[in-house]
C-alpha positions in Angstrom: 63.3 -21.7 -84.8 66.3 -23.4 -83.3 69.9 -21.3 -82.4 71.4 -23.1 -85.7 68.7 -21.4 -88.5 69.5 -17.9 -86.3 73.2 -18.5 -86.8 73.0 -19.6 -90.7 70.7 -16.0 -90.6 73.6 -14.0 -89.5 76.2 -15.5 -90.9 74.8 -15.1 -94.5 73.8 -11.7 -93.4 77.1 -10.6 -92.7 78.2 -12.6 -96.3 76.3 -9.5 -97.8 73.3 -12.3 -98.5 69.9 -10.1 -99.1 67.0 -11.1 -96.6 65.2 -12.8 -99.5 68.2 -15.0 -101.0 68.6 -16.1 -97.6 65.2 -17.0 -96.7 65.0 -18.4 -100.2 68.2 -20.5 -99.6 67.7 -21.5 -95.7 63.7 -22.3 -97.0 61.8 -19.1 -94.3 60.0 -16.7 -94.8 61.1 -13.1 -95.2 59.5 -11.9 -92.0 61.1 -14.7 -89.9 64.7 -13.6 -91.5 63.4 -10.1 -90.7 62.6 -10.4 -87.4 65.9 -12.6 -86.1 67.7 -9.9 -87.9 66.1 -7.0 -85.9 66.5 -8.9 -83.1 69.9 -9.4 -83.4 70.8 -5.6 -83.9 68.7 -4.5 -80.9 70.4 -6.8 -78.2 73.7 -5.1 -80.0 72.5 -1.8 -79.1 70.8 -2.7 -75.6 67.2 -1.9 -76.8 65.5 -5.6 -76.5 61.9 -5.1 -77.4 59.2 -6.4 -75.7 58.0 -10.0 -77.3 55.2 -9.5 -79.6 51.8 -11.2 -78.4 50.0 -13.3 -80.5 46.9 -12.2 -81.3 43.8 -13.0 -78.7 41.7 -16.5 -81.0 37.9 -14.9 -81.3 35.8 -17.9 -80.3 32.8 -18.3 -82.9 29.2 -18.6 -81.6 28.0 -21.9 -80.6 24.6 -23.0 -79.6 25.8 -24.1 -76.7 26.4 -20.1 -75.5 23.1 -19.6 -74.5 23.4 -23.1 -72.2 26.0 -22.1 -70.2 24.6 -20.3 -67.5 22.4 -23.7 -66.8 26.4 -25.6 -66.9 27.5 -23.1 -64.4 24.9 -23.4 -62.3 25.2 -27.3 -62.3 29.1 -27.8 -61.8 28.0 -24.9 -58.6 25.6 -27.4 -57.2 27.7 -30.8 -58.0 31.1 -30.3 -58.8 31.7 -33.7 -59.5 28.9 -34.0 -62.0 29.9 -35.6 -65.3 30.3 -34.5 -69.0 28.0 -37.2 -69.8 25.6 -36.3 -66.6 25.6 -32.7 -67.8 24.9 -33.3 -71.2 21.6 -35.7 -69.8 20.3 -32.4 -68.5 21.2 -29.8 -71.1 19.3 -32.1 -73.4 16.3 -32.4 -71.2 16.1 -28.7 -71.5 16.0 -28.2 -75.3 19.8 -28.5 -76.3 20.3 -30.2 -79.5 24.2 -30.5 -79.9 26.2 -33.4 -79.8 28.2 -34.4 -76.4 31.5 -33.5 -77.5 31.5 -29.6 -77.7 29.6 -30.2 -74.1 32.9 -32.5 -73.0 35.2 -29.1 -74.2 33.5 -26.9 -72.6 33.1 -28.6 -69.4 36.8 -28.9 -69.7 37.7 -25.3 -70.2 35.1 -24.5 -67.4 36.3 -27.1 -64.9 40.0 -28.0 -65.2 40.7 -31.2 -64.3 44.1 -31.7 -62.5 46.4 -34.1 -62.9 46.1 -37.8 -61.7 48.3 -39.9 -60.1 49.7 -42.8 -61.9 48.3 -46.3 -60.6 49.4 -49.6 -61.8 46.8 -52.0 -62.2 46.8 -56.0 -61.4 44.5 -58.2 -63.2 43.6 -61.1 -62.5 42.6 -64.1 -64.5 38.6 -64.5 -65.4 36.7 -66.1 -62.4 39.5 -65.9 -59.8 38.8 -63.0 -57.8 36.0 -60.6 -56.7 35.9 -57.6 -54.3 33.2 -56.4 -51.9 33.2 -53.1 -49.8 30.8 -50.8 -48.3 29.9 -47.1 -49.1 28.4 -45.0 -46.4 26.2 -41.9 -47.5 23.8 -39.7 -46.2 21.1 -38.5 -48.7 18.5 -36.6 -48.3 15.3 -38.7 -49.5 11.9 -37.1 -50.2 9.7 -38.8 -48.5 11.9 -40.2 -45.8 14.3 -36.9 -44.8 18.0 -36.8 -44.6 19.3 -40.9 -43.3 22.5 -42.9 -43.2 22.4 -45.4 -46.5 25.3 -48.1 -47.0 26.0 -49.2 -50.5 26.9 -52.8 -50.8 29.3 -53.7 -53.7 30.1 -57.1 -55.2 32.9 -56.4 -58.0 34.1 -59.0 -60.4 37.5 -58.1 -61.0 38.3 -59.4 -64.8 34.6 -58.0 -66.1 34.2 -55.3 -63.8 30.4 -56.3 -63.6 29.2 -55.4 -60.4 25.9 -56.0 -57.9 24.9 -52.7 -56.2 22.7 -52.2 -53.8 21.9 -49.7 -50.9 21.0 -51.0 -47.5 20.0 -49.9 -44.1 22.8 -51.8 -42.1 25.9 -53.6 -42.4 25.5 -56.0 -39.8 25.7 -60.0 -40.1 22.6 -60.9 -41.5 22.4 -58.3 -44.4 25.7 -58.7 -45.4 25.3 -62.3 -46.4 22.2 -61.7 -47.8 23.4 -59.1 -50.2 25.9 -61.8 -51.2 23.5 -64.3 -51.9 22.0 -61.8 -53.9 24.9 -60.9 -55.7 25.8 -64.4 -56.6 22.1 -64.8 -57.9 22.4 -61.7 -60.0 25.7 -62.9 -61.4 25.2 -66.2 -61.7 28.3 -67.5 -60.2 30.9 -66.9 -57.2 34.6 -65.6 -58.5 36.9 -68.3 -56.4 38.2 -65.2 -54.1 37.1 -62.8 -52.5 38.9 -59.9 -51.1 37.3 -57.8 -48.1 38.3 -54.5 -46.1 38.5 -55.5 -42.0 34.7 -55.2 -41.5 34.0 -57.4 -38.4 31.1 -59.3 -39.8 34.2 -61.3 -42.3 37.4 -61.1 -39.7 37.2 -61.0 -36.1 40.8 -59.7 -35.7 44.5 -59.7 -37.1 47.3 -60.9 -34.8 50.5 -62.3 -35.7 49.4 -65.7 -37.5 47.4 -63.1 -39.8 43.7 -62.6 -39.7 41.2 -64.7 -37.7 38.2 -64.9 -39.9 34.2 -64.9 -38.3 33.4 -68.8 -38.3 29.9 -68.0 -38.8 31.5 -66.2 -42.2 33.5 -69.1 -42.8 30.4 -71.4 -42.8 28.8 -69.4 -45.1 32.0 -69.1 -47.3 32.0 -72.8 -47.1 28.7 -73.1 -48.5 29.4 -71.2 -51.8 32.6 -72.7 -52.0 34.5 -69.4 -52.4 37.7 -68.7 -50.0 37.5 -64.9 -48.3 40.9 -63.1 -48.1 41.0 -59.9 -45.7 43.5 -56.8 -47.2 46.3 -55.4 -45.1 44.9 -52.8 -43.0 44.9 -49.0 -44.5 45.5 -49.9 -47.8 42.5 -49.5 -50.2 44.9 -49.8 -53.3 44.4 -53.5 -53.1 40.8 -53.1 -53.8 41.4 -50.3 -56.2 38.9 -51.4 -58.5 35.9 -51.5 -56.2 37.0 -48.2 -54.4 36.8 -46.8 -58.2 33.6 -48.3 -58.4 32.3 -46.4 -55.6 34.1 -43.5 -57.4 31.9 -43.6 -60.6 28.5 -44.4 -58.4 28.6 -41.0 -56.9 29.3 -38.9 -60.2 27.1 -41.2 -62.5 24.3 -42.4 -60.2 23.8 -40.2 -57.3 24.8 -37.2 -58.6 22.2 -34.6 -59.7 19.2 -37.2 -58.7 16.6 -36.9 -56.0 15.4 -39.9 -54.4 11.7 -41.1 -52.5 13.0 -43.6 -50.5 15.2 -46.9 -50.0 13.1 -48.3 -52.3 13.4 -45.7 -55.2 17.0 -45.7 -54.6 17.1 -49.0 -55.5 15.1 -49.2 -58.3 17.4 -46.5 -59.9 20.2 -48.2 -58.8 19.4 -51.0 -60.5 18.2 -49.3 -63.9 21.8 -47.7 -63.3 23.8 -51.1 -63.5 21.7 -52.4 -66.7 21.4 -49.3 -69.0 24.9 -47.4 -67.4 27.5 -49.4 -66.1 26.8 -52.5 -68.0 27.2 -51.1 -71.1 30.2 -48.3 -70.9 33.4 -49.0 -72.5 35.9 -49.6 -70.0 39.1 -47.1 -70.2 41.6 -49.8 -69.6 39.9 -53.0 -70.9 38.3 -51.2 -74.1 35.5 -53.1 -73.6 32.0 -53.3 -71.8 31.3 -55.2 -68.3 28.9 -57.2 -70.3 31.4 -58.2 -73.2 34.3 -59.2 -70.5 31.6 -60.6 -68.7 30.4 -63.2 -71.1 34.0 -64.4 -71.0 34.2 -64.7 -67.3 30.6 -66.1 -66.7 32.0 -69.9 -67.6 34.8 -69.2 -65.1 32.9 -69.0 -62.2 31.9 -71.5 -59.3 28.1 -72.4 -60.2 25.7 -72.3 -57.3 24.1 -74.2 -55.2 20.9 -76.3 -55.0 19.9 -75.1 -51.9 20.7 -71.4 -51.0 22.3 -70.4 -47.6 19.4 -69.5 -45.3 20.3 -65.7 -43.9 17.5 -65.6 -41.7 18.3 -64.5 -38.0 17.5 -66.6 -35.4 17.5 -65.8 -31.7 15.2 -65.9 -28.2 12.4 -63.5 -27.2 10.5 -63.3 -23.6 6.9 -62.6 -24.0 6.4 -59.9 -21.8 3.2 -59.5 -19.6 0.9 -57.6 -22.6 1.5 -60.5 -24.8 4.4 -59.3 -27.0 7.9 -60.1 -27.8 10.6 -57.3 -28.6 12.7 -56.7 -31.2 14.3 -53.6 -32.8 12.1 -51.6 -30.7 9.0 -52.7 -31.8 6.9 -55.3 -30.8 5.0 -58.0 -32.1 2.0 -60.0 -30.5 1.8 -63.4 -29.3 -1.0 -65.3 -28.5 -1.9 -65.0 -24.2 -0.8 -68.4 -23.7 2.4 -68.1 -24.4 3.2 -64.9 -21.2 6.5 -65.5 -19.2 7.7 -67.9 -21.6 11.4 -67.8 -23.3 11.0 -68.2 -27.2 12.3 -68.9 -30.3 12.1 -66.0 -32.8 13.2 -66.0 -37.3 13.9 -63.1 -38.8 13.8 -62.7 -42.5 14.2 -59.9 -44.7 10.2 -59.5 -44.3 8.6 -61.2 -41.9 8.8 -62.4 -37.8 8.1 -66.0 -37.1 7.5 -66.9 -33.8 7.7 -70.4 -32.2 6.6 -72.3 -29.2 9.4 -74.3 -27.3 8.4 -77.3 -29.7 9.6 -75.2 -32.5 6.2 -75.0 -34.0 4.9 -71.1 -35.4 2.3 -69.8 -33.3 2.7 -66.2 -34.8 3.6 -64.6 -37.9 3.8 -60.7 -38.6 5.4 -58.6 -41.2 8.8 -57.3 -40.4 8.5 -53.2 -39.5 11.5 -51.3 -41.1 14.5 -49.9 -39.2 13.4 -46.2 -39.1 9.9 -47.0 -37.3 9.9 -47.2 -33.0 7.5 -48.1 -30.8 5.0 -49.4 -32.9 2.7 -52.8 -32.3 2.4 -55.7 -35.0 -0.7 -57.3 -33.5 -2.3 -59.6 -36.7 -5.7 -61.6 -36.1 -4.0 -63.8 -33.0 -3.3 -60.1 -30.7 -3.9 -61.7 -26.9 -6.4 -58.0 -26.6 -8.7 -59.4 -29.0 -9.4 -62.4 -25.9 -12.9 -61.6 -24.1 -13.1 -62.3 -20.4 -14.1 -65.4 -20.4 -11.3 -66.7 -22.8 -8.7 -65.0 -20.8 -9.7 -66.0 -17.7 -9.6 -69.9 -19.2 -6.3 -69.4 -20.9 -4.5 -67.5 -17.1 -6.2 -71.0 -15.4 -4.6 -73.4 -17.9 -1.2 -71.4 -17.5 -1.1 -71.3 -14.0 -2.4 -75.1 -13.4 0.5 -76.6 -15.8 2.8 -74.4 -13.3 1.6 -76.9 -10.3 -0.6 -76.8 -7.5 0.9 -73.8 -5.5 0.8 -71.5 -8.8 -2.8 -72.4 -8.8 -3.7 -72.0 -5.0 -2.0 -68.3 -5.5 -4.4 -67.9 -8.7 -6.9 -68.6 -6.9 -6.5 -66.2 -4.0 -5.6 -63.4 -6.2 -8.6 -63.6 -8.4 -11.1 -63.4 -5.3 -9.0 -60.6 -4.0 -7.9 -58.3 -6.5 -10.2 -56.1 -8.8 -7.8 -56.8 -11.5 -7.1 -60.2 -10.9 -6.5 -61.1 -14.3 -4.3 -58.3 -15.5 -2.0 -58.7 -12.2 -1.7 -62.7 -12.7 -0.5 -61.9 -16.5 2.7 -59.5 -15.1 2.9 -62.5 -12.7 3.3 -65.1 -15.4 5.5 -62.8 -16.9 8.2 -62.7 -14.0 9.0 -66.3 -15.2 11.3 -64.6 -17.9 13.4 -63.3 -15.6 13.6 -65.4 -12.6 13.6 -69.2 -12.4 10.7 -71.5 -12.5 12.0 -73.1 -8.5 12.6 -69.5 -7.3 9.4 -67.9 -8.5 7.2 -71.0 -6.8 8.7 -70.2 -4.0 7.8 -66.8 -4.3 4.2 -67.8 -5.0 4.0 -70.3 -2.1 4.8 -67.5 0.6 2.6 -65.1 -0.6 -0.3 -67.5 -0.8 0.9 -68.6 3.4 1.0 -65.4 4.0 -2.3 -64.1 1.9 -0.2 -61.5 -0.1 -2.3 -62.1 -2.9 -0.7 -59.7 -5.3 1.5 -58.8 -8.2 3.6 -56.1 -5.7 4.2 -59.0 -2.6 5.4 -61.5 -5.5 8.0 -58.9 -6.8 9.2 -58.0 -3.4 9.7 -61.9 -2.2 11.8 -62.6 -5.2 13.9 -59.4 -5.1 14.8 -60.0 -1.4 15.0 -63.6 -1.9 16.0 -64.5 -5.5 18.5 -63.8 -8.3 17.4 -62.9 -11.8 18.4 -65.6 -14.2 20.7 -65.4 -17.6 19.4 -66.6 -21.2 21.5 -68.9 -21.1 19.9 -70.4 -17.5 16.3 -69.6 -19.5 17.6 -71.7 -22.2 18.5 -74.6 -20.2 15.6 -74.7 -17.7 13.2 -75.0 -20.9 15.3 -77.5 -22.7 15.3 -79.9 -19.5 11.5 -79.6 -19.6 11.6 -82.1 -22.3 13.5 -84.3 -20.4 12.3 -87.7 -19.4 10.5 -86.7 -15.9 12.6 -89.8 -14.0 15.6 -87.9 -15.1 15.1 -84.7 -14.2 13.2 -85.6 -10.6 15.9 -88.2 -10.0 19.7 -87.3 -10.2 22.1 -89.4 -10.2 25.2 -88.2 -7.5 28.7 -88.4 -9.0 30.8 -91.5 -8.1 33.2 -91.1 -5.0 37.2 -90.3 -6.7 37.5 -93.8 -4.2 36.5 -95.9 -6.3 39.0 -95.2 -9.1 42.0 -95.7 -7.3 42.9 -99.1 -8.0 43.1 -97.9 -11.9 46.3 -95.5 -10.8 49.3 -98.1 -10.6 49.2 -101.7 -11.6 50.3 -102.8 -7.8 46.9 -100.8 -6.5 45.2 -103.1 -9.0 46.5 -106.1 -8.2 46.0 -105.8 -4.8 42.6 -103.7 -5.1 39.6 -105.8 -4.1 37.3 -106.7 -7.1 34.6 -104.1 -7.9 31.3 -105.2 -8.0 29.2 -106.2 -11.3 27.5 -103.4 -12.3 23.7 -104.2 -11.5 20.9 -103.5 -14.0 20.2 -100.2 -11.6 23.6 -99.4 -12.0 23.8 -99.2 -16.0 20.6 -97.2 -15.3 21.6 -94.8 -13.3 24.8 -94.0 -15.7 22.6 -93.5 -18.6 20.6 -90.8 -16.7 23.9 -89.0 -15.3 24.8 -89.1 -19.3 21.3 -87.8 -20.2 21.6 -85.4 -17.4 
């Protein structure tokens, strides 16, 4: 009731209007005239009395009563936990009610407090996609309490997204998860926005970012441009950070997981039967309808997919094994001292000779696991005596005739001939090839005809070698032998002065024809 009705109240009143003409006339109630009446006489007489409370609503039994303990409980254990979530689990336990008195009561027992306005940008279908880590630590069954990242591919118009956890977010998983992204959806949006995550830009300065090349190339590939946010400023990826948003109350929220592996497979039950399928607040539709109108939109893939494999160089120590991740995996004996190349999938470890052909393949071992041997049917161990010994002669005669007079002399000497001339072999990884016949050489002229004298020469008298010297000294192996016996000496600066002025020339002698031995010579200093 508004100051005008109390005025026309009083004013009839005063008139000599009964309360029920004027209720009748001003369309109230009797009580309402009543009470602004009584009102009005006890602020004249300085008696104001207390406002008269409403009476306390009695809230009628629901079935639900009885299930509230079990929602207390919950919303204890995962505040975050969903009206939907929490309806999942009443009715696993026998409830039989529909979700929305769940919603109101959830409400009334969690308040919910006010958001923030954000305003949104769309973006046309096909244009644009986002892609950001999560980092969690869960605590998995089987597995204990480990670091997780959750990789997320977001197509902005649909809002279909890839998800999947991961181990790492290093180089080669993060383009791998992209290829499989693109597979799952079928397309590439034309950009992509990412966070400042080295693997896509190396650094900002004041041209703006400077993007991996290795990134780039793979960008290239797909035929989709990258495009790195300002720094501290997730609002520009506000949909994905929301993403991550609804993955922790929907998905991981009041769930126990095995392993990795579980936590995948649930993930990806999740997209299809969850994510896929809810109506969108602000689109009022599902990711799967807006995505049937993006899907034509989007850059198609490929033939040939981007390999992700990891490539890189591995020294075969002196047991017959190559490093990597803390773990090792065999190679056969043959192979000891050498510098070689090593793929890494997703699965497996290939290993190659120096003519890039596999001479050992083992299954990948997972992150968590240190220390431990891959050995497969070709593990150097497995060698009798007799094979060794023939494998160690081979090895040492392809080295040249002063590896093999020190082979010699250290089998006839040494108990453990054979084992001593493998850590030999192995010292080629870390010194080089002239250095360590040398090495070999004085301790055979000086009958030192053991793995400690050949350690002790090259410490005192060489200097351990780079990978990138290992790399070279194998690659000039295949070299022509002419060519890398026989090197050609650069020309004398003498002999280009008469190309400096045109006087010089004129009055330069004539240079000689260059001679068949000549235009020899400057192909090998090209080769070389």
């Amino acid at each position: 009731m508004n100051e005008a009705v109390r005025n026309a109240i009083v004013e009839r009143r005063q008139a000599g209007a009964s309360q029920r003409a004027i209720a009748r006339e001003l369309g109230i109630s009797r009580h309402s005239v009543a009470r602004v009446l009584a009102r009005l006489a006890a602020n004249r007489n300085g008696q104001v009395p207390a406002p008269a409370l409403p009476p306390a609503p009695q809230r009628r039994a629901s079935m639900l009563d009885e299930y509230e303990p079990v929602l207390r409980e919950l919303l204890a254990r995962y505040p975050d936990m969903t009206a939907m979530r929490l309806f999942e689990e009443l009715r696993a336990r026998g409830f039989a009610g529909k979700y929305t008195i769940v919603r109101q009561r959830v409400d009334r027992l969690r308040p919910r407090p006010a958001k923030e306005p954000v305003i949104r940008f769309e973006t046309a279908p096909g244009s644009q996609a986002q892609m950001d880590y999560g980092v969690y630590d869960l605590d998995f069954t089987q597995e204990g309490r480990r670091r997780v990242y959750l990789f997320s591919y977001l197509l902005a118009y649909s809002r279909r997204a890839y998800l999947r956890f991961v181990d790492s977010q290093d180089f080669t998983t993060t383009i791998r998860e992209h290829v499989r992204a693109f597979t799952y959806l079928e397309g590439v949006a034309a950009t992509c926005l990412y966070d400042n995550q080295k693997v896509v830009v190396l650094r900002h300065d004041d041209d703006g970012p400077v993007y991996n090349p290795r990134f780039l190339a793979f960008a290239s590939h797909y035929g989709f441009k990258p495009w790195a946010c300002r720094p501290r400023r997730p609002q520009t990826k506000g949909k994905s950070e929301r993403r991550f948003h609804f993955a922790e109350i929907s998905l991981l929220n009041g769930r126990t997981f095995h392993n990795l592996d579980h936590l995948n497979e649930v993930t990806a039950w999740w997209l299809a039967t969850v994510a896929d399928v809810r109506v969108h607040g602000e689109t009022k539709q599902t990711a799967l309808q807006r995505y049937g109108a993006e899907k034509a939109h989007l850059i198609a893939l490929p033939a040939q997919p981007y390999d992700t494999a990891l490539v890189l160089y591995r020294s075969v120590n002196a047991e017959g094994f190559i490093s990597y991740r803390q773990n090792f995996y065999a190679v056969p004996w043959c192979h000891i001292g050498r510098l070689l190349p090593v793929r890494i999938t997703e699965h497996e470890v290939v290993i190659y000779n120096p003519s890039v052909e596999e001479v050992a393949r083992h299954a990948l071992l997972p992150r968590t696991s240190t220390g431990q041997r891959q050995v497969g049917s070709i593990h150097p161990g497995r060698a009798d005596g007799n094979e060794r010994l023939t494998i160690l002669l081979a090895r040492f005669q392809e080295l040249g005739p002063a590896a093999q007079r020190f082979l010699d002399g250290l089998l006839a000497k040494q108990r453990q001939g054979k084992y001593q001339a493998q850590h030999v072999l192995a010292l080629l990884a870390n010194y080089q090839r002239p250095d360590w016949l040398a090495a070999l050489e004085r301790a055979d002229r000086f009958g030192a005809y053991s793995l400690a004298a050949v350690e002790r020469i090259l410490a005192a008298n060489a200097k351990p070698k780079s990978i990138l010297a290992s790399l070279a000294e194998q690659e000039r192996q295949h070299l022509d032998p002419r060519l890398r016996d026989d090197p050609v000496a650069a020309r004398p600066t003498a002999a280009y002065q008469h190309l400096l002025t045109p006087e010089a020339s004129r009055n330069a002698p004539p240079s000689p024809t260059p001679t068949v031995h000549d235009a020899a010579a400057d192909a090998k200093a090209r080769l070389a």
